[in-house]
N, C-alpha and C positions, 0 to 999 in steps of 0.2 A: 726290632727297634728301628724306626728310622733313623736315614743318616742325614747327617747334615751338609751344610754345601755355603761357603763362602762365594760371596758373588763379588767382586769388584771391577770397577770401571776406574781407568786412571790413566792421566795425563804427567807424563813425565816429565818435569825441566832440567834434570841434572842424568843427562845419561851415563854415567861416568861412577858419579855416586849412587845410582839406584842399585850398578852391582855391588855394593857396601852393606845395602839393603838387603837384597838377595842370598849373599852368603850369611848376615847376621841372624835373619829368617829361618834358614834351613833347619837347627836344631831344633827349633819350636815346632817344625810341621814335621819331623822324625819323628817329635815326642810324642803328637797329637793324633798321626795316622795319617798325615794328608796326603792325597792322591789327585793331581794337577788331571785336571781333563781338559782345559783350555787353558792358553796363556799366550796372550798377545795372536798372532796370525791377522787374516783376511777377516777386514771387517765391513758389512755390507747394511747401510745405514738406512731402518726402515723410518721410524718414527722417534720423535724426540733429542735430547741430545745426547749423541755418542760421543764418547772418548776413545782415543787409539789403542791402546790398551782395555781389553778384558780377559777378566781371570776366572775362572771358575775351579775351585778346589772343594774335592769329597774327601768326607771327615765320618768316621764312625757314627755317629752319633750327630745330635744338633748341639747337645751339651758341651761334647770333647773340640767341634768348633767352637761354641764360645770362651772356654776355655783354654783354648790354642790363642784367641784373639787376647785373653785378658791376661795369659801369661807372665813372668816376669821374662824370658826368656826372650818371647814376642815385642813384648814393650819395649826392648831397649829396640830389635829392629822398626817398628813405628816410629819410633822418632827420628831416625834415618828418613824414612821415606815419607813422611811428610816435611822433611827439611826440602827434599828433591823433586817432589811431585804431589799433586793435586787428587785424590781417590772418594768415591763414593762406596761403601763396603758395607754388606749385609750377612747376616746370616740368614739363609733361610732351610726351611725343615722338609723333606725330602718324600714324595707319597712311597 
């Protein structure tokens, strides 16, 4: 089975409350399997528009990501972090 993989790019305005975001988050990507292989660092800007922030998180499955994303657990942290910052977020399916 492929796995899946959350991509997002994000701009933060409330640094302060993104950690709000962050620990509200955590339980949902416990429950879902996520495994962080990028987050934030050195961003080296080739083409188009980049944000300061990118995340990249592996998820079992492409399923168990959108299912992490559409969580109730998840949702209440989304609405944290879109109060605080700006995000482009995909799922995509993994070769």
């Amino acid at each position: 089975m492929a796995k899946g993989y959350w991509i997002a790019h994000v701009t933060i305005r409330d640094a302060e409350r993104y950690k709000d975001y962050v620990a509200a988050a955590k339980p949902a990507f416990e429950k879902y399997g996520a495994n962080f292989l990028a987050r934030g660092g050195e961003v080296t800007e080739l083409e188009g528009h980049v944000r300061p922030r990118n995340v990249i998180i592996e998820f079992p499955s492409h399923q168990a990501a959108v299912d992490c994303y559409n969580s109730p657990e998840y949702q209440i942290a989304a609405k944290i972090r879109q109060e605080v910052a700006d995000a482009d977020m995909m799922v995509v399916e993994g070769i």
